[in-house]
Chimera marker file (.cmm) of the C-alpha trace (Angstrom):
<marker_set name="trace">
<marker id="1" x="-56.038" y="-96.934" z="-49.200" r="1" g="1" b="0" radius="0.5"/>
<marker id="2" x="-58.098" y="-93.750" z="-49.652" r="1" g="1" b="0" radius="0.5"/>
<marker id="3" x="-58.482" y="-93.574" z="-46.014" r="1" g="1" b="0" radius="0.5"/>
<marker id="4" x="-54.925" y="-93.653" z="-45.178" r="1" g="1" b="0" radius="0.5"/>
<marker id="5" x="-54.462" y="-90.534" z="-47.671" r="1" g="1" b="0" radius="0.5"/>
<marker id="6" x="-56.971" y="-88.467" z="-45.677" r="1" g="1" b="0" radius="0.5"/>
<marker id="7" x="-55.630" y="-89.477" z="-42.635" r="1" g="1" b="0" radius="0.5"/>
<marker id="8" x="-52.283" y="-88.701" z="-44.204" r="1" g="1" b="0" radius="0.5"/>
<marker id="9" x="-53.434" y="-85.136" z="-45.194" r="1" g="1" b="0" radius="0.5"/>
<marker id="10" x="-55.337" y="-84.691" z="-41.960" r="1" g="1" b="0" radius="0.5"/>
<marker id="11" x="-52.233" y="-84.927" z="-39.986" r="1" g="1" b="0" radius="0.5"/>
<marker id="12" x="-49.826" y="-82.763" z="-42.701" r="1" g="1" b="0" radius="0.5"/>
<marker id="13" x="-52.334" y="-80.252" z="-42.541" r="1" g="1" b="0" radius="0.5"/>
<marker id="14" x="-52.215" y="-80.453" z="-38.697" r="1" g="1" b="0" radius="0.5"/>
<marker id="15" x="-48.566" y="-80.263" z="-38.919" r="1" g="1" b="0" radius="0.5"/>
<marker id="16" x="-48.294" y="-77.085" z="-41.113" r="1" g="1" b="0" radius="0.5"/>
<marker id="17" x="-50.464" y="-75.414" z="-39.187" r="1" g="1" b="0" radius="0.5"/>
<marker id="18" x="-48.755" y="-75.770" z="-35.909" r="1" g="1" b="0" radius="0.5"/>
<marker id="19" x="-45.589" y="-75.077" z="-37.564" r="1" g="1" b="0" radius="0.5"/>
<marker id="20" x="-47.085" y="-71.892" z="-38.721" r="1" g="1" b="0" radius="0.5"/>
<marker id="21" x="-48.254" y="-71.285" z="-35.242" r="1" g="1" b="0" radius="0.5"/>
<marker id="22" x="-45.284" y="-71.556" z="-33.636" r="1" g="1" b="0" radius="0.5"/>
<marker id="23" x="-42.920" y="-69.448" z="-36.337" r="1" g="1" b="0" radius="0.5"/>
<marker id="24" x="-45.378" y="-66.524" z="-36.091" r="1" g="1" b="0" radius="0.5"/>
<marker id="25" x="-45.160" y="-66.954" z="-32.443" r="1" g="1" b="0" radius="0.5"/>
<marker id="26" x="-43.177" y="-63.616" z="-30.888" r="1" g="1" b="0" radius="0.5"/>
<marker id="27" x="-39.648" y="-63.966" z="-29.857" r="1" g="1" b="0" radius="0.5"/>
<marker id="28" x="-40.204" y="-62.930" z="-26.622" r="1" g="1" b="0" radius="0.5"/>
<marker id="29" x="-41.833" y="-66.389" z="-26.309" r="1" g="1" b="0" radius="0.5"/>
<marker id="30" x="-38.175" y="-67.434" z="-25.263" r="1" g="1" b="0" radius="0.5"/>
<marker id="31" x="-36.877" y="-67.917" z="-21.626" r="1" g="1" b="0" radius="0.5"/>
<marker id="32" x="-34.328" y="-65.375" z="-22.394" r="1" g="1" b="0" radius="0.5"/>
<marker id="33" x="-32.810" y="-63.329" z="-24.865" r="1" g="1" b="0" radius="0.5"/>
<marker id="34" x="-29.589" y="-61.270" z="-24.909" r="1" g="1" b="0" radius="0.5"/>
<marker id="35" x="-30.596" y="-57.875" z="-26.524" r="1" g="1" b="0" radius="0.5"/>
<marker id="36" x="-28.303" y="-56.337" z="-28.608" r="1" g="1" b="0" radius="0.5"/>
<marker id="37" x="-28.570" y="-52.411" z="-29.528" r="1" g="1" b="0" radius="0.5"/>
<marker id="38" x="-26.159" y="-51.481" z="-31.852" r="1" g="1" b="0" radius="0.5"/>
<marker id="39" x="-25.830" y="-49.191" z="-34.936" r="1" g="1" b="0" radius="0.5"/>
<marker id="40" x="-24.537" y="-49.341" z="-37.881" r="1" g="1" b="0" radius="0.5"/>
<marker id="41" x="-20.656" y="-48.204" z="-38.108" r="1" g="1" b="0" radius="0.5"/>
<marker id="42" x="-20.591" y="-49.154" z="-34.364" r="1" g="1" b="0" radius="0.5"/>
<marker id="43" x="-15.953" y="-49.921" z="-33.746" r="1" g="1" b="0" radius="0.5"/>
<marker id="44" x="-17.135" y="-51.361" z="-30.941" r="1" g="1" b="0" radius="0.5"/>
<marker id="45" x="-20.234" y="-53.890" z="-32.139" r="1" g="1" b="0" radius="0.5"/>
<marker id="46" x="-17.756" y="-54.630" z="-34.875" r="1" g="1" b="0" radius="0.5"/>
<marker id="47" x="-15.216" y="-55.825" z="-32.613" r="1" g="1" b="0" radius="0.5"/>
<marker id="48" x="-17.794" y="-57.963" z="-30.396" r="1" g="1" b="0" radius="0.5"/>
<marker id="49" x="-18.992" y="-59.660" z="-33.895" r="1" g="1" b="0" radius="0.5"/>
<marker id="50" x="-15.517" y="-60.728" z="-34.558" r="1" g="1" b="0" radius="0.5"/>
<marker id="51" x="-14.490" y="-61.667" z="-30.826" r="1" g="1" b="0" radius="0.5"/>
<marker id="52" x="-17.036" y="-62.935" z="-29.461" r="1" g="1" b="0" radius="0.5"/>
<marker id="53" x="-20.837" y="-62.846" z="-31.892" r="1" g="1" b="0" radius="0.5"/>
<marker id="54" x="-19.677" y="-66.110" z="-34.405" r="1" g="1" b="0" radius="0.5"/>
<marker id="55" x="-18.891" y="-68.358" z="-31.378" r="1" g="1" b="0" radius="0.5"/>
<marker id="56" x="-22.115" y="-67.209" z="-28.858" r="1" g="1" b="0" radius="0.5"/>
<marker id="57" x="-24.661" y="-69.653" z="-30.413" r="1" g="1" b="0" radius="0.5"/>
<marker id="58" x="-22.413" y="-72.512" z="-29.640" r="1" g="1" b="0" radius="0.5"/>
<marker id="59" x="-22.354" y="-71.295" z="-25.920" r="1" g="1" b="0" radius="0.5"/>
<marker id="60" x="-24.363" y="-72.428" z="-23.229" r="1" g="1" b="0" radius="0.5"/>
<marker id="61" x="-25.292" y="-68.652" z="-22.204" r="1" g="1" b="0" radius="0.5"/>
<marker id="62" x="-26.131" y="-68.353" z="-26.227" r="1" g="1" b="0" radius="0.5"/>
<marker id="63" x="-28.667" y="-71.362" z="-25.788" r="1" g="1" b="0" radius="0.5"/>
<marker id="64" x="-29.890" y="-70.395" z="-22.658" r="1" g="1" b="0" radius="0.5"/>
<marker id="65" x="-30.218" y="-66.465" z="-24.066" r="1" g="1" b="0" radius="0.5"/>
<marker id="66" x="-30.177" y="-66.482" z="-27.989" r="1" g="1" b="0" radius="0.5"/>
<marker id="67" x="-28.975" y="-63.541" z="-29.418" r="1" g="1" b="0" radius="0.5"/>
<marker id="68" x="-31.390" y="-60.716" z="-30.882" r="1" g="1" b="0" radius="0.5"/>
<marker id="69" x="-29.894" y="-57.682" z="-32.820" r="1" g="1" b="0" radius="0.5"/>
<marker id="70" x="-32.019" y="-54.586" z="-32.932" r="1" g="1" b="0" radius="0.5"/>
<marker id="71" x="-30.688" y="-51.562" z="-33.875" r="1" g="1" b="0" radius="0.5"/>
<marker id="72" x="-31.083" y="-48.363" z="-32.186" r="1" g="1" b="0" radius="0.5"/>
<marker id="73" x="-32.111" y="-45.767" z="-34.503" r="1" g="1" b="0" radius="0.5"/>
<marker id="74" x="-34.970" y="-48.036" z="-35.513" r="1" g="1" b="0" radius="0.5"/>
<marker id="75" x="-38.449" y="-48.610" z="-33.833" r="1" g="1" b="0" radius="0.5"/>
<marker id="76" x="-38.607" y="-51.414" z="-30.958" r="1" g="1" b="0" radius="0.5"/>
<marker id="77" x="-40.385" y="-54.232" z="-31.853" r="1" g="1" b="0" radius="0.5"/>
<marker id="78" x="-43.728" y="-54.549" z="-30.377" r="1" g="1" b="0" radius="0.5"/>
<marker id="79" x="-42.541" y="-57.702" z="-28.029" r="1" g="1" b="0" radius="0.5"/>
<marker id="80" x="-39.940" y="-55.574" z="-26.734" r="1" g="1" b="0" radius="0.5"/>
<marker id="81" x="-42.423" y="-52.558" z="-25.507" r="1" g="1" b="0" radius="0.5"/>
<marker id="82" x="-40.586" y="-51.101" z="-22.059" r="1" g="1" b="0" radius="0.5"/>
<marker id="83" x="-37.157" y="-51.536" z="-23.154" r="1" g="1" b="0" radius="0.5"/>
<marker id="84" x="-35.364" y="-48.717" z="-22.335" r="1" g="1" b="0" radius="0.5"/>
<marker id="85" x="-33.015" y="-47.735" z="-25.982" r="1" g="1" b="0" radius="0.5"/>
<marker id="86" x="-29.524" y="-47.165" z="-25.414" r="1" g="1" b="0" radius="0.5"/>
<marker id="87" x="-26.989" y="-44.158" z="-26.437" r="1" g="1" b="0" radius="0.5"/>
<marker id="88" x="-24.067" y="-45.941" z="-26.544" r="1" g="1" b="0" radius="0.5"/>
<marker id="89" x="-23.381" y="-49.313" z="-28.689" r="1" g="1" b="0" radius="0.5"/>
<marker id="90" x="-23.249" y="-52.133" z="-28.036" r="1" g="1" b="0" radius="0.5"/>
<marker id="91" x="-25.485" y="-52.668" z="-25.209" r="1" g="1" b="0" radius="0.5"/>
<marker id="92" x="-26.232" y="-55.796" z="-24.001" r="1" g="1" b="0" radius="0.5"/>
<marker id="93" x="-29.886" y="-56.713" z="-22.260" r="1" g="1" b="0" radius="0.5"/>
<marker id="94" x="-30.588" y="-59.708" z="-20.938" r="1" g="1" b="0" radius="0.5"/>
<marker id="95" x="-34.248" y="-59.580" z="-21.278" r="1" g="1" b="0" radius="0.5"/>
<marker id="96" x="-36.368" y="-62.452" z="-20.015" r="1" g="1" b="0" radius="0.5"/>
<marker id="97" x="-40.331" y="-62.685" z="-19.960" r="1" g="1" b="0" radius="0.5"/>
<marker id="98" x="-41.273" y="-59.483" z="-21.328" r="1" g="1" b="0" radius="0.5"/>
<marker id="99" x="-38.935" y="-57.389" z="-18.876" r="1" g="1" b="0" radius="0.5"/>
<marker id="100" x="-35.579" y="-56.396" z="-18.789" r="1" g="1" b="0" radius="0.5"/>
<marker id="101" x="-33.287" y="-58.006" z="-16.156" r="1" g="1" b="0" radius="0.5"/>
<marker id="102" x="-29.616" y="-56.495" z="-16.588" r="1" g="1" b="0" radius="0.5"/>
<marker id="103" x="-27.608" y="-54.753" z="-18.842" r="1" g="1" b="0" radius="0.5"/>
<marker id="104" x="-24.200" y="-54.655" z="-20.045" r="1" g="1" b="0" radius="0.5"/>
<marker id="105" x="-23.205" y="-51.089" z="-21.988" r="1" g="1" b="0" radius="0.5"/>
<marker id="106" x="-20.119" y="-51.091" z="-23.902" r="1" g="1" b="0" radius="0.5"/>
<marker id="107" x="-18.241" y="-54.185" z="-25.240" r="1" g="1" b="0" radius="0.5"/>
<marker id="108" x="-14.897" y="-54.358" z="-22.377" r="1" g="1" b="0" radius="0.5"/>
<marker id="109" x="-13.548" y="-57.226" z="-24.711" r="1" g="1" b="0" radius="0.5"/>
<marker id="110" x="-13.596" y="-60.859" z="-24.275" r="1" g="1" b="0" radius="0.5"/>
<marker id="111" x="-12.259" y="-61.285" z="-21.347" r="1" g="1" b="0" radius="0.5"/>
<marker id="112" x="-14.533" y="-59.519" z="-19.563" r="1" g="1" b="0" radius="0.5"/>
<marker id="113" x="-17.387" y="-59.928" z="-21.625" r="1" g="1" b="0" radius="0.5"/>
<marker id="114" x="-18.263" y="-63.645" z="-20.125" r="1" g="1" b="0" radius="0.5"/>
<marker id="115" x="-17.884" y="-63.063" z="-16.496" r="1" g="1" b="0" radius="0.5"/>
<marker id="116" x="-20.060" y="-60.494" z="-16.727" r="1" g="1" b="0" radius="0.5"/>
<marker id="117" x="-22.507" y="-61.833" z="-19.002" r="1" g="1" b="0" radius="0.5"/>
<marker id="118" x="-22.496" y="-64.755" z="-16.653" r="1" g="1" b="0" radius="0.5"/>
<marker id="119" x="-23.333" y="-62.533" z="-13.671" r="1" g="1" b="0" radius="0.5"/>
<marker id="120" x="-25.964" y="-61.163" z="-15.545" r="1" g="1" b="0" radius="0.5"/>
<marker id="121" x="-27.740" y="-64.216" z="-16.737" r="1" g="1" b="0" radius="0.5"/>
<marker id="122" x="-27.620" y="-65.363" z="-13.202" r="1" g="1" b="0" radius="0.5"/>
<marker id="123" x="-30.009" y="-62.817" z="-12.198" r="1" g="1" b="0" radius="0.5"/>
<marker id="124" x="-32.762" y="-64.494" z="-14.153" r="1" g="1" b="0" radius="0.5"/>
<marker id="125" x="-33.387" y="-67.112" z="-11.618" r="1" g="1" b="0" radius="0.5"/>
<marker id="126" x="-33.543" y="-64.337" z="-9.170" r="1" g="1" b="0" radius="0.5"/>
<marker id="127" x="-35.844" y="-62.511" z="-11.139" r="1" g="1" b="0" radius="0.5"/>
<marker id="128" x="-37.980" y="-65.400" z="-11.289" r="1" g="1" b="0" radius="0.5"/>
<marker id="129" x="-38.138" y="-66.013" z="-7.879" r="1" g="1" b="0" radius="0.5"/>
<marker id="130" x="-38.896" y="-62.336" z="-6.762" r="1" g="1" b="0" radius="0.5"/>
<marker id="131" x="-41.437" y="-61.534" z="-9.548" r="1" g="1" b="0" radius="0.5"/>
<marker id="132" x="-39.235" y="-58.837" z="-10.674" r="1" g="1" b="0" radius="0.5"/>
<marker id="133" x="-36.432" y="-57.425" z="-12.105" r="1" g="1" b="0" radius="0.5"/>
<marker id="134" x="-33.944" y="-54.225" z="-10.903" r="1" g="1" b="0" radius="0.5"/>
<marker id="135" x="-31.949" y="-53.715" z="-13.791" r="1" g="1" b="0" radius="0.5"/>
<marker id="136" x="-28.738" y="-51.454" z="-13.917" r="1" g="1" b="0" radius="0.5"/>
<marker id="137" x="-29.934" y="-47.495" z="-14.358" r="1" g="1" b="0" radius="0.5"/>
<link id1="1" id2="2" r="1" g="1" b="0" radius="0.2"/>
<link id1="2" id2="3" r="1" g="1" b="0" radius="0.2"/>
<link id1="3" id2="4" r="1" g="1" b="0" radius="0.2"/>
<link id1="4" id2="5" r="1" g="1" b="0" radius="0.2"/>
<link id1="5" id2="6" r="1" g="1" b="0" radius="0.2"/>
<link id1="6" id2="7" r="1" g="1" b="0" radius="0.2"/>
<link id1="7" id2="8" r="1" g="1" b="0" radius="0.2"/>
<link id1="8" id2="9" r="1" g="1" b="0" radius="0.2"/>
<link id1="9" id2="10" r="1" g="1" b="0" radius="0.2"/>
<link id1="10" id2="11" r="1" g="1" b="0" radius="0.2"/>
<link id1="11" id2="12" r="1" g="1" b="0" radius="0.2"/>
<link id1="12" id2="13" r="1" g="1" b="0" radius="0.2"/>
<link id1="13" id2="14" r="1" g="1" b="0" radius="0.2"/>
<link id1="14" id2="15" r="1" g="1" b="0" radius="0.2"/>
<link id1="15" id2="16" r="1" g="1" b="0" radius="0.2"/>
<link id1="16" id2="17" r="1" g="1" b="0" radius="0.2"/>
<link id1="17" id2="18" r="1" g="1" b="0" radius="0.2"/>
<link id1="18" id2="19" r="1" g="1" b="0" radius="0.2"/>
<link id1="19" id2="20" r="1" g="1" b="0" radius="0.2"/>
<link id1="20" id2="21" r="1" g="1" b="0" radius="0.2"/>
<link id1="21" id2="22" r="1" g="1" b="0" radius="0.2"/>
<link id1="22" id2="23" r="1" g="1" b="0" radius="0.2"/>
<link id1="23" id2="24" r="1" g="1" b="0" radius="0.2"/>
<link id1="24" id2="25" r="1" g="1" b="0" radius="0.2"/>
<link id1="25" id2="26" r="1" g="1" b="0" radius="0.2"/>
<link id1="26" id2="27" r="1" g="1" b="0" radius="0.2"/>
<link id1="27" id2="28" r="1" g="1" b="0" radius="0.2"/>
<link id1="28" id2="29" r="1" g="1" b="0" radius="0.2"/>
<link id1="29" id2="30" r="1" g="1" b="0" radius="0.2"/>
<link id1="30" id2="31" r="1" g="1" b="0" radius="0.2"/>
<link id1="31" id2="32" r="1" g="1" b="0" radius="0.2"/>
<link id1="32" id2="33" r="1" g="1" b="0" radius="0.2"/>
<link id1="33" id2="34" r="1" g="1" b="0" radius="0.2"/>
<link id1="34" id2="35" r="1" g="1" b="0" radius="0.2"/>
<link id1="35" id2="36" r="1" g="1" b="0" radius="0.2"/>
<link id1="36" id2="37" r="1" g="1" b="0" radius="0.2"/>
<link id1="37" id2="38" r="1" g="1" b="0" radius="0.2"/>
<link id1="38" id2="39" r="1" g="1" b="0" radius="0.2"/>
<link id1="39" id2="40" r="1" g="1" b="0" radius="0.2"/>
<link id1="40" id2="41" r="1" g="1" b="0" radius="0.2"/>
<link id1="41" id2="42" r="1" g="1" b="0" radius="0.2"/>
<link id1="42" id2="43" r="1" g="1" b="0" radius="0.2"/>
<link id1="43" id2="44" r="1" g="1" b="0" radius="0.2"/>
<link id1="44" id2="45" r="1" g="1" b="0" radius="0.2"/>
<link id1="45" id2="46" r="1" g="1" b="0" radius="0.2"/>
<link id1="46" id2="47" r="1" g="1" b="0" radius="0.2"/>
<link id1="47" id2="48" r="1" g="1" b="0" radius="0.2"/>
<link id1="48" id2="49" r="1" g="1" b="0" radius="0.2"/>
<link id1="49" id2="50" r="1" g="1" b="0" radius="0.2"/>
<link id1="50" id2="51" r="1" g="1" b="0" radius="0.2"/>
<link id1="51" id2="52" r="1" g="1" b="0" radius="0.2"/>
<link id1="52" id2="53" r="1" g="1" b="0" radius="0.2"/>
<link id1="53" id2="54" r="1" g="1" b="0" radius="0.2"/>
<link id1="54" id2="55" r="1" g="1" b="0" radius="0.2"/>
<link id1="55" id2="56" r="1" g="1" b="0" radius="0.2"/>
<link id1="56" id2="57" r="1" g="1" b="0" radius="0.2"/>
<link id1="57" id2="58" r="1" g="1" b="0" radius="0.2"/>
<link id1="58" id2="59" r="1" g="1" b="0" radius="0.2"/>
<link id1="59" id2="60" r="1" g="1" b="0" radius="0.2"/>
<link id1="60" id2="61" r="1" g="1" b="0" radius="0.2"/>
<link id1="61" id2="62" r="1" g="1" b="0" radius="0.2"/>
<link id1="62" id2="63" r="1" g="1" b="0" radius="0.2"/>
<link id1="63" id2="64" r="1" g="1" b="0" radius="0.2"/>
<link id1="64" id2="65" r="1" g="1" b="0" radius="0.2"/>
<link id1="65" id2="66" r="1" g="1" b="0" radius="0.2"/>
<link id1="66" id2="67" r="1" g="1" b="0" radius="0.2"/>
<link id1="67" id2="68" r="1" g="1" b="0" radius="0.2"/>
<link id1="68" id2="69" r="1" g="1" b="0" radius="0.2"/>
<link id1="69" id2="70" r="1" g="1" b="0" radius="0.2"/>
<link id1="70" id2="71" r="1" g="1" b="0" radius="0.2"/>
<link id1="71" id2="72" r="1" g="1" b="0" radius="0.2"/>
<link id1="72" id2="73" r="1" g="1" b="0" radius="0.2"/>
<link id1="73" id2="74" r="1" g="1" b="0" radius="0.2"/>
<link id1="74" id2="75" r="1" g="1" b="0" radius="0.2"/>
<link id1="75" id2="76" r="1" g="1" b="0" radius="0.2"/>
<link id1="76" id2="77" r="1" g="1" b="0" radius="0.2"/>
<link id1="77" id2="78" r="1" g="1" b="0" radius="0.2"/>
<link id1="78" id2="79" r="1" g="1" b="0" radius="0.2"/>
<link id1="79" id2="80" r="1" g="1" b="0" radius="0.2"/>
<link id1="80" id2="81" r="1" g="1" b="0" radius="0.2"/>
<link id1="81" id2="82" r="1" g="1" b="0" radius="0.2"/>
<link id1="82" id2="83" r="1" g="1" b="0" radius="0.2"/>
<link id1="83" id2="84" r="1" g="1" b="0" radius="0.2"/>
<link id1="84" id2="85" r="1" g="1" b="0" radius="0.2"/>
<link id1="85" id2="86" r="1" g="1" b="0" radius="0.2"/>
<link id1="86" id2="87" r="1" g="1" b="0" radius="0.2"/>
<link id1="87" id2="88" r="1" g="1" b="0" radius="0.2"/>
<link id1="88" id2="89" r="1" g="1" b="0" radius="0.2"/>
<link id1="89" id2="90" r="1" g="1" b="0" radius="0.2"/>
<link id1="90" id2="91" r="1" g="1" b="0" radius="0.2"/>
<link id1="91" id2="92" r="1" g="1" b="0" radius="0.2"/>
<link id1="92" id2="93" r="1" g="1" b="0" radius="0.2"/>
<link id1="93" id2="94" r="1" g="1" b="0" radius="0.2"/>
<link id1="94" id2="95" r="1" g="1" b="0" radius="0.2"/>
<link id1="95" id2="96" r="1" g="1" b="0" radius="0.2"/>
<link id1="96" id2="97" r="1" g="1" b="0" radius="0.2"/>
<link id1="97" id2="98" r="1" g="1" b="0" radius="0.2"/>
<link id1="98" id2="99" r="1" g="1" b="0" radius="0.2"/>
<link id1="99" id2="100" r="1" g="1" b="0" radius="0.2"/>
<link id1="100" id2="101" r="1" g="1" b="0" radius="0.2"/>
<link id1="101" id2="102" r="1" g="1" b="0" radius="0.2"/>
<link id1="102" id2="103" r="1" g="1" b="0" radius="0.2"/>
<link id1="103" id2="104" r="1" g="1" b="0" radius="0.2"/>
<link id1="104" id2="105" r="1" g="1" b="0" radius="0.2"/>
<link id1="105" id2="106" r="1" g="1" b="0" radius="0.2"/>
<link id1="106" id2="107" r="1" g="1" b="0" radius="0.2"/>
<link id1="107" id2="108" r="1" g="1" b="0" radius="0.2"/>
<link id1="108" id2="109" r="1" g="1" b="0" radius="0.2"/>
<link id1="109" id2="110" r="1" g="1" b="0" radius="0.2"/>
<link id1="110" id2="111" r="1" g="1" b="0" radius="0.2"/>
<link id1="111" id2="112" r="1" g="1" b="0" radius="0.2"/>
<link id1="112" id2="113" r="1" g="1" b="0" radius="0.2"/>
<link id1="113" id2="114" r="1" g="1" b="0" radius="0.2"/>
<link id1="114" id2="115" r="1" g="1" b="0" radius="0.2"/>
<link id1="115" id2="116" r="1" g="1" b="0" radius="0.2"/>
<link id1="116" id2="117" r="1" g="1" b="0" radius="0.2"/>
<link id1="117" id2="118" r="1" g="1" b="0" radius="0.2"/>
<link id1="118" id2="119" r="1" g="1" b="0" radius="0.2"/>
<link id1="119" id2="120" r="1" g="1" b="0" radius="0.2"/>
<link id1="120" id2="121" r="1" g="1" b="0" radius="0.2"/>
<link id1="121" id2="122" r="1" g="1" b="0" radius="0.2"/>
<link id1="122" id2="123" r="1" g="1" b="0" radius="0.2"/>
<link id1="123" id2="124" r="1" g="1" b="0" radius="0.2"/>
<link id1="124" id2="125" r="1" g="1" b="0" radius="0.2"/>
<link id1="125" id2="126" r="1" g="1" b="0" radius="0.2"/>
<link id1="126" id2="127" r="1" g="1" b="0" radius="0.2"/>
<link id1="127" id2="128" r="1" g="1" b="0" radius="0.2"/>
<link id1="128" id2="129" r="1" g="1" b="0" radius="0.2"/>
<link id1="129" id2="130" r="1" g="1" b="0" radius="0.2"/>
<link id1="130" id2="131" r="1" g="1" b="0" radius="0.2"/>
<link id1="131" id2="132" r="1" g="1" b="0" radius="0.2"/>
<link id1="132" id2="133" r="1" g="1" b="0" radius="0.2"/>
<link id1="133" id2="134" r="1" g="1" b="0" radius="0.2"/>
<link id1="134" id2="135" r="1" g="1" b="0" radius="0.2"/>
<link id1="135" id2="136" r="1" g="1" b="0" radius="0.2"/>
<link id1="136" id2="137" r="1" g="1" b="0" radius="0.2"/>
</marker_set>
């Protein structure tokens, strides 16, 4: 019985410590990411929240790019080095292995928002393929 508790412990300890692993693990980690720059007081971000930001984790573009807030007037987060900040919020970058692959600035409302969101998450593949990215300027 005594060695089924160590064994028991052995493999809890095992499992917190790859659970640690893995939470402390950067977010760019992820396949993709939509990037969000917004600001506080932001009509605009406000709107998207409302119309579009409560549904988008249900989506399959919000599982295949989770969405990651970062506000503008506040440093970039290490894993997000090269990301060029934006002026004007929202704007959306879909951001995939540690480069940035499109972006989206302004919120044109939801009925624009997807097909062009959709356009943009389709460049991933071609990213992959090529090795790199050309982003909008």
């Amino acid at each position: 019985m005594k060695g089924l508790r160590n064994r028991f412990f052995e493999m809890s300890a095992a499992l917190t410590l790859g659970l640690v692993v893995l939470a402390s693990a950067p977010v760019s980690l992820q396949a993709a990411q939509l990037i969000m720059l917004e600001q506080s007081g932001c009509y605009w971000c406000k709107m998207w929240n409302e119309e579009i930001g409560v549904a988008y984790p249900k989506t399959d573009e919000g599982k295949l790019a989770p969405l990651r807030r970062v506000d503008i007037h506040a440093a970039l987060p290490v894993d997000l080095k090269g990301l060029k900040k934006a002026n004007y919020t929202p704007t959306f970058v879909v951001w995939h292995n540690g480069r940035e692959i499109d972006r989206l600035r302004g919120y044109p409302g939801g009925h624009f928002f997807w097909p062009m969101l959709q356009q943009m998450l389709a460049k991933i593949d071609n990213a992959d393929a090529s090795g790199a990215a050309e982003p909008k300027s």
